[in-house]
SEVEXTI-239884 format. One record per atom (N, C-alpha, C, O): residue in one letter; atom name; residue number from 0; x, y, z. Coordinates in steps of 0.001 Angstrom, whole numbers, plus 500000, padded with zeros to 6 digits. Atoms other than C-alpha are relative to their C-alpha. Last residue first. Layout:
! SEVEXTI-239884
<code=a; site=CA; pos=NUM; xx=X; yy=Y; zz=Z>
...
END
This chain:
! SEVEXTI-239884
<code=x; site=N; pos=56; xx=499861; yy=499896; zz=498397>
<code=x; site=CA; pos=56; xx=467375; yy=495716; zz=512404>
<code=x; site=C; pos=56; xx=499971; yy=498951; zz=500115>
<code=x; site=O; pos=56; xx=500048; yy=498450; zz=501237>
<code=x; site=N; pos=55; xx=500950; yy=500705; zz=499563>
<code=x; site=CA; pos=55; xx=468050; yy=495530; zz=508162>
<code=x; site=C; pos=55; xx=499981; yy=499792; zz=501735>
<code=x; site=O; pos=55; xx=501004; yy=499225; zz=502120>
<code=x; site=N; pos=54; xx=499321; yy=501090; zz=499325>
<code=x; site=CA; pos=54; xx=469565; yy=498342; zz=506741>
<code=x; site=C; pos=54; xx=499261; yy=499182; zz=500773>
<code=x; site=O; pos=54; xx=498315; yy=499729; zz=501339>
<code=x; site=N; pos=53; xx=499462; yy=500103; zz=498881>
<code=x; site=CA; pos=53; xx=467080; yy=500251; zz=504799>
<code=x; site=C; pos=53; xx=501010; yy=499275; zz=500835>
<code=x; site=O; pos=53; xx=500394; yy=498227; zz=501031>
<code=x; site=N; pos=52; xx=500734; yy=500899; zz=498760>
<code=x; site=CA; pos=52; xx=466983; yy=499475; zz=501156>
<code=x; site=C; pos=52; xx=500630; yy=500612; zz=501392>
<code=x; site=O; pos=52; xx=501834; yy=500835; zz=501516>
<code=x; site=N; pos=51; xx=501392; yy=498797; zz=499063>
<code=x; site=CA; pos=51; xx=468082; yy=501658; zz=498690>
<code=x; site=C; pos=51; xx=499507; yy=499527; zz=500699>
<code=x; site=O; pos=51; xx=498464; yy=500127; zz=500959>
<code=x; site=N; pos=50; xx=500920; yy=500164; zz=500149>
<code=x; site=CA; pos=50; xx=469431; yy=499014; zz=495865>
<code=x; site=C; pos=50; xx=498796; yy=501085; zz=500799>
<code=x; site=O; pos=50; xx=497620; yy=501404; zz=500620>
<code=x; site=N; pos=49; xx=500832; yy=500276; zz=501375>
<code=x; site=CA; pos=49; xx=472151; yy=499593; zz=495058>
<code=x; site=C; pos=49; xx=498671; yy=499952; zz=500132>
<code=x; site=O; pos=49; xx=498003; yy=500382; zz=499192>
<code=x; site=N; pos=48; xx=500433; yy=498625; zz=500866>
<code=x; site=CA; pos=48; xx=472696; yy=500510; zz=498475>
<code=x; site=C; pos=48; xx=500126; yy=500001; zz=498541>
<code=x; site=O; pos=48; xx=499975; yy=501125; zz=498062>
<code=x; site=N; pos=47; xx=500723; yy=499194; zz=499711>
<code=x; site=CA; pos=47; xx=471439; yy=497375; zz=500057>
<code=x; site=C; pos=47; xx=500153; yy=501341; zz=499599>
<code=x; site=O; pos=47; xx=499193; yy=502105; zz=499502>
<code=x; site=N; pos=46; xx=501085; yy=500398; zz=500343>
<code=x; site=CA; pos=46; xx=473688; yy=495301; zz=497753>
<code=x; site=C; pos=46; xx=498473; yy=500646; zz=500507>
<code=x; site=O; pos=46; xx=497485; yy=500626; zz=499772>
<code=x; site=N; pos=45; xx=500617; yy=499017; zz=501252>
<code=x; site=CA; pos=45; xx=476409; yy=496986; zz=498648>
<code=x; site=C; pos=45; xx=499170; yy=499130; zz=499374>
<code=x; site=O; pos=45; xx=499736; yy=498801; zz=498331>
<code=x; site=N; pos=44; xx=500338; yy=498553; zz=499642>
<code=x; site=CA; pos=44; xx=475967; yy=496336; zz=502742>
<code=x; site=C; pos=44; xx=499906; yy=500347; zz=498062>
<code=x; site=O; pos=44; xx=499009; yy=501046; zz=497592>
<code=x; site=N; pos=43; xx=500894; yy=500131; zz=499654>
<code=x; site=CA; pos=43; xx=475384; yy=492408; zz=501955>
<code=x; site=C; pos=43; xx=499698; yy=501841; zz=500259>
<code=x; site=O; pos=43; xx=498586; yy=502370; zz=500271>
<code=x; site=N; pos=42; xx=500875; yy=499979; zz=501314>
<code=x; site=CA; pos=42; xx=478063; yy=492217; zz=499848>
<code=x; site=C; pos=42; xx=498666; yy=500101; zz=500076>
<code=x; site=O; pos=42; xx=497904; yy=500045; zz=499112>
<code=x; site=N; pos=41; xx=500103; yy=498708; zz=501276>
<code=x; site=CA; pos=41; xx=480350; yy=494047; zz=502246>
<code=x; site=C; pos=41; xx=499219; yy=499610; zz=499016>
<code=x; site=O; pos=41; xx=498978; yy=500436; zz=498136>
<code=x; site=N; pos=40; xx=500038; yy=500679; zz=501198>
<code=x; site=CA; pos=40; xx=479341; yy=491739; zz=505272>
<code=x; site=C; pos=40; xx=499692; yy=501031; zz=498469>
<code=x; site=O; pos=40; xx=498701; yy=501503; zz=497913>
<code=x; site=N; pos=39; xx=501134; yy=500244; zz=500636>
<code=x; site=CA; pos=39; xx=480152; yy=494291; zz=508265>
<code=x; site=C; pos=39; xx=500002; yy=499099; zz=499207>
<code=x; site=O; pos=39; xx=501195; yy=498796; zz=499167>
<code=x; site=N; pos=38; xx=500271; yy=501670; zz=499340>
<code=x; site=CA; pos=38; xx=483244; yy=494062; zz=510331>
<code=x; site=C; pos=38; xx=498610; yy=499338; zz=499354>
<code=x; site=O; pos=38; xx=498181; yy=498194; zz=499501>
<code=x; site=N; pos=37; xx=501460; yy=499887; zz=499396>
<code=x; site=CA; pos=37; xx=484966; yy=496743; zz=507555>
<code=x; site=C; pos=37; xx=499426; yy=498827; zz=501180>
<code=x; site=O; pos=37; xx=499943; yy=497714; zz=501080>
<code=x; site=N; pos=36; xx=501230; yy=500849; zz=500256>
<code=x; site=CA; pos=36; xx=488523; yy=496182; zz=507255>
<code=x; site=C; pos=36; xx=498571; yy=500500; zz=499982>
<code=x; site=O; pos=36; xx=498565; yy=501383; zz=500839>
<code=x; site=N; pos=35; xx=501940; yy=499467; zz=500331>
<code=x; site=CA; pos=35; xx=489969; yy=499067; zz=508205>
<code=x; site=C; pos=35; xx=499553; yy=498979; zz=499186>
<code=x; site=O; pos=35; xx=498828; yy=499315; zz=498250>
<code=x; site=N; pos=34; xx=500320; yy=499166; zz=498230>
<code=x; site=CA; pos=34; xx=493559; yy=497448; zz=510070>
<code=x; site=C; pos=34; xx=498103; yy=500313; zz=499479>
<code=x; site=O; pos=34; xx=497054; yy=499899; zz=499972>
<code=x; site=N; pos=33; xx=500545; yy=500686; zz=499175>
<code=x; site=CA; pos=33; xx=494371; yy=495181; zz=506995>
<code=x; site=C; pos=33; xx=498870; yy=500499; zz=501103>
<code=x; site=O; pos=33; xx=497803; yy=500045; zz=501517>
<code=x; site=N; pos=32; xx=501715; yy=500924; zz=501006>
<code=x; site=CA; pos=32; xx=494094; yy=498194; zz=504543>
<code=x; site=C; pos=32; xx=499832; yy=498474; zz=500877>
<code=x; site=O; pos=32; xx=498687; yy=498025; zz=500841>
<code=x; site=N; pos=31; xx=500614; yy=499160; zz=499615>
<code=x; site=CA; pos=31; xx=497094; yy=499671; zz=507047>
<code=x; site=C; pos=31; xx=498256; yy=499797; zz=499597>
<code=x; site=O; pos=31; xx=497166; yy=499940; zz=500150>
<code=x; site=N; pos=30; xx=500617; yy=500041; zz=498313>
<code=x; site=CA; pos=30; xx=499053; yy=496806; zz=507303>
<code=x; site=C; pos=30; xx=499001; yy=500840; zz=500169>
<code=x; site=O; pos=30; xx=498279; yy=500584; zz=501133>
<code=x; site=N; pos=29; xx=501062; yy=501311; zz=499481>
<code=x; site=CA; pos=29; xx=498692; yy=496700; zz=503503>
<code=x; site=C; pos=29; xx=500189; yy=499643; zz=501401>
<code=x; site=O; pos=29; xx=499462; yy=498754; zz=501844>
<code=x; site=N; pos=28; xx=501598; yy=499849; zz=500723>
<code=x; site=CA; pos=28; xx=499589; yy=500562; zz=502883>
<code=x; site=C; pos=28; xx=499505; yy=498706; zz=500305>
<code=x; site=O; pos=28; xx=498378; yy=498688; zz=500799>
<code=x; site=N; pos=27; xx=500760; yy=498989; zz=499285>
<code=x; site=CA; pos=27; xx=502881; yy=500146; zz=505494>
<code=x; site=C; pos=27; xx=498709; yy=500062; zz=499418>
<code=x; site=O; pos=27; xx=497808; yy=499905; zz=500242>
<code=x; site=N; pos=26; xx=500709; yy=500497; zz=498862>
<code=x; site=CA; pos=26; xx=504146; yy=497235; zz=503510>
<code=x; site=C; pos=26; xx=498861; yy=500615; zz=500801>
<code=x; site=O; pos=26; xx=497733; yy=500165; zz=501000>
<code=x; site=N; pos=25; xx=500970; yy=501104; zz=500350>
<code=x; site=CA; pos=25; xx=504021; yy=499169; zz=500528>
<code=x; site=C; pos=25; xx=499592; yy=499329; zz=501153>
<code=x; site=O; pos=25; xx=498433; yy=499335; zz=501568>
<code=x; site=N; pos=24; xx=501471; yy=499990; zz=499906>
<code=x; site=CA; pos=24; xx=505273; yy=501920; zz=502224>
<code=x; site=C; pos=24; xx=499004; yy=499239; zz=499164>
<code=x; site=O; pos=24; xx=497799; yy=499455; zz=499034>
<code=x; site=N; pos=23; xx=500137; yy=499323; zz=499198>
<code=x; site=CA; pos=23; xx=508374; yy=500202; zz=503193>
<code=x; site=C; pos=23; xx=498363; yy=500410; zz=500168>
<code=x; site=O; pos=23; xx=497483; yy=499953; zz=500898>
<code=x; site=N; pos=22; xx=500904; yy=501416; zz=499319>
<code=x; site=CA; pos=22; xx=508606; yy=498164; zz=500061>
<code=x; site=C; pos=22; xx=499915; yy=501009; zz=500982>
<code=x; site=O; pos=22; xx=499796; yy=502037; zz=500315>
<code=x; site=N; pos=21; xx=501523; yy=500338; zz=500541>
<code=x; site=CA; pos=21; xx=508774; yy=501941; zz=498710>
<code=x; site=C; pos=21; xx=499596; yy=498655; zz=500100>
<code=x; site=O; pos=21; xx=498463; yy=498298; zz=499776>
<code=x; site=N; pos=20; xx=501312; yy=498919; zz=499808>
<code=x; site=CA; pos=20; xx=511293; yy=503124; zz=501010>
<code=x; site=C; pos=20; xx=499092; yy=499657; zz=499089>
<code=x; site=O; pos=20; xx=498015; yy=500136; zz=499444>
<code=x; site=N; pos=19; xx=500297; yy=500384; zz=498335>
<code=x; site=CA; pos=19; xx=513825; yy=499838; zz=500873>
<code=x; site=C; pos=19; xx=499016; yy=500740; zz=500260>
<code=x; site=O; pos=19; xx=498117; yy=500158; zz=500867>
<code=x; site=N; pos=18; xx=500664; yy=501127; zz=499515>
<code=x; site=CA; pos=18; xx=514041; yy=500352; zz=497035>
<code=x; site=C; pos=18; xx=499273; yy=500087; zz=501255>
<code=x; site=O; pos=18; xx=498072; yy=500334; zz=501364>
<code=x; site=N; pos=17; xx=501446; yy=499403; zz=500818>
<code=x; site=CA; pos=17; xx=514754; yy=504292; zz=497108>
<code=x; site=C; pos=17; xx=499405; yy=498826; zz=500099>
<code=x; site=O; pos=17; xx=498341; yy=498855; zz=500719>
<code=x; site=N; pos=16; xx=500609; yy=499156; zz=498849>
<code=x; site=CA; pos=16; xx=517752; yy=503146; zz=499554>
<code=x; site=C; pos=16; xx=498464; yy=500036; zz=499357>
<code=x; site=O; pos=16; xx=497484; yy=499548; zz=499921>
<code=x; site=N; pos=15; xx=500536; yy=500871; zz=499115>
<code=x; site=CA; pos=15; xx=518710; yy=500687; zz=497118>
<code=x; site=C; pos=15; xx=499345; yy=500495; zz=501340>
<code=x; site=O; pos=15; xx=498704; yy=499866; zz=502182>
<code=x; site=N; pos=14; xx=500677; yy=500571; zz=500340>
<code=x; site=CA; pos=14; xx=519011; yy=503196; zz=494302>
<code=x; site=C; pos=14; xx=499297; yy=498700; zz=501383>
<code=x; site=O; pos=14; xx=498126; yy=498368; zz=501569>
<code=x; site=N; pos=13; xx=501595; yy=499129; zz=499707>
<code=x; site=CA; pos=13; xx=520233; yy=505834; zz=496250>
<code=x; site=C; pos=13; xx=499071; yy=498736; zz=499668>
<code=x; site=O; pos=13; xx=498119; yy=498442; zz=500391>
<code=x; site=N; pos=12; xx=500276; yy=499858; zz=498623>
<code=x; site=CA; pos=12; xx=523350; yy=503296; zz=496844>
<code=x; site=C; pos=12; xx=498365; yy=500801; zz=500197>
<code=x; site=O; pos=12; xx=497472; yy=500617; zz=501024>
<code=x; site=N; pos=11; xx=500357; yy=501202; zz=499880>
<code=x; site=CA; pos=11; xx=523971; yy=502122; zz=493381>
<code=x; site=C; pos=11; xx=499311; yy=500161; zz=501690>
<code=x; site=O; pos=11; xx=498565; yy=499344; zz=502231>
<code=x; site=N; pos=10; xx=501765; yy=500210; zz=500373>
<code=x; site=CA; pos=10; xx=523608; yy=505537; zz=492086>
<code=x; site=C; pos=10; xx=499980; yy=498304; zz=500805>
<code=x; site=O; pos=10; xx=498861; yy=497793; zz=500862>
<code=x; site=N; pos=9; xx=501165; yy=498804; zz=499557>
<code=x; site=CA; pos=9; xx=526470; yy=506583; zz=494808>
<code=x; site=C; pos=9; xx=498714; yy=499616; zz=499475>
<code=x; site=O; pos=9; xx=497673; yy=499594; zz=500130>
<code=x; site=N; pos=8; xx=500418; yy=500312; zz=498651>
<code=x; site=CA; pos=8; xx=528325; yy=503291; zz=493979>
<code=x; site=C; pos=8; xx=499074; yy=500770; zz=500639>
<code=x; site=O; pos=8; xx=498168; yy=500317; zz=501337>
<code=x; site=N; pos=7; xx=500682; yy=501732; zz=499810>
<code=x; site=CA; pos=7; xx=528127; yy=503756; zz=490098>
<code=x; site=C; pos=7; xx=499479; yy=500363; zz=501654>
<code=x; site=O; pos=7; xx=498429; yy=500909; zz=501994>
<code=x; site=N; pos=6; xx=501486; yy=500067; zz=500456>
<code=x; site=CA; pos=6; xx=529411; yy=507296; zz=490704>
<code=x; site=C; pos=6; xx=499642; yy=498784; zz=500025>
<code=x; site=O; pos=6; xx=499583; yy=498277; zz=501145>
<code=x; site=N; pos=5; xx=500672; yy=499202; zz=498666>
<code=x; site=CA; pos=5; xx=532220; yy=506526; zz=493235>
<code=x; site=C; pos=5; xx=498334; yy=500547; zz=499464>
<code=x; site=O; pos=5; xx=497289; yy=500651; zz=500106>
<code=x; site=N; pos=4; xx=500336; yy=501260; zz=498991>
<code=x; site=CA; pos=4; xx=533353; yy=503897; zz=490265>
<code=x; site=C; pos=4; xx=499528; yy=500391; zz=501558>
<code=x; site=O; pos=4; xx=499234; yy=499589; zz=502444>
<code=x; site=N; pos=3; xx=501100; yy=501238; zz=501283>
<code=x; site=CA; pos=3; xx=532965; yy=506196; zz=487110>
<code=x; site=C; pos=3; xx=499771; yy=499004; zz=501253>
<code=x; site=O; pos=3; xx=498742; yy=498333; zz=501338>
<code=x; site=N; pos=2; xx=501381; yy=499078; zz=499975>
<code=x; site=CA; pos=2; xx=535285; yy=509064; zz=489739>
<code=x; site=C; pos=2; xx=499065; yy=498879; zz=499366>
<code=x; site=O; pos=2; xx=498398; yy=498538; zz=500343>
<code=x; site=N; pos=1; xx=500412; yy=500094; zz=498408>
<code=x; site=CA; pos=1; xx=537711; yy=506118; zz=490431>
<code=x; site=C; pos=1; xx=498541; yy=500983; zz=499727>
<code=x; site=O; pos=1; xx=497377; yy=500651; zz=499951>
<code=x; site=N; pos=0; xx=500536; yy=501334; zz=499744>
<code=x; site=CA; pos=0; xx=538147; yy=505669; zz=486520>
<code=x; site=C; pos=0; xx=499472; yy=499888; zz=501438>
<code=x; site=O; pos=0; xx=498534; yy=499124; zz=501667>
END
């Protein structure tokens, strides 16, 4: 019965560890997709390559 209750706690423990690391790099992937934004107007850049147009000076 102690062994059934050191298991539990062991999976109960990876398990919340394994949690904490993938909010982790969740967070980490949308700080990171904040950061490269583009500063351009993206409907205005794919709309010129659909289409093949020069960028406009």
């Amino acid at each position: 019965m102690e062994a059934d209750a050191a298991l539990i706690a062991a999976i109960v423990d990876v398990t919340a560890q394994a949690t904490t690391f993938t909010l982790l790099l969740i967070q980490n992937s949308i700080l990171s997709d904040q950061k490269q934004q583009p500063q351009a107007n993206p409907t205005y850049d794919t709309f010129h390559d659909i289409i093949k147009l020069p960028p406009a000076s």
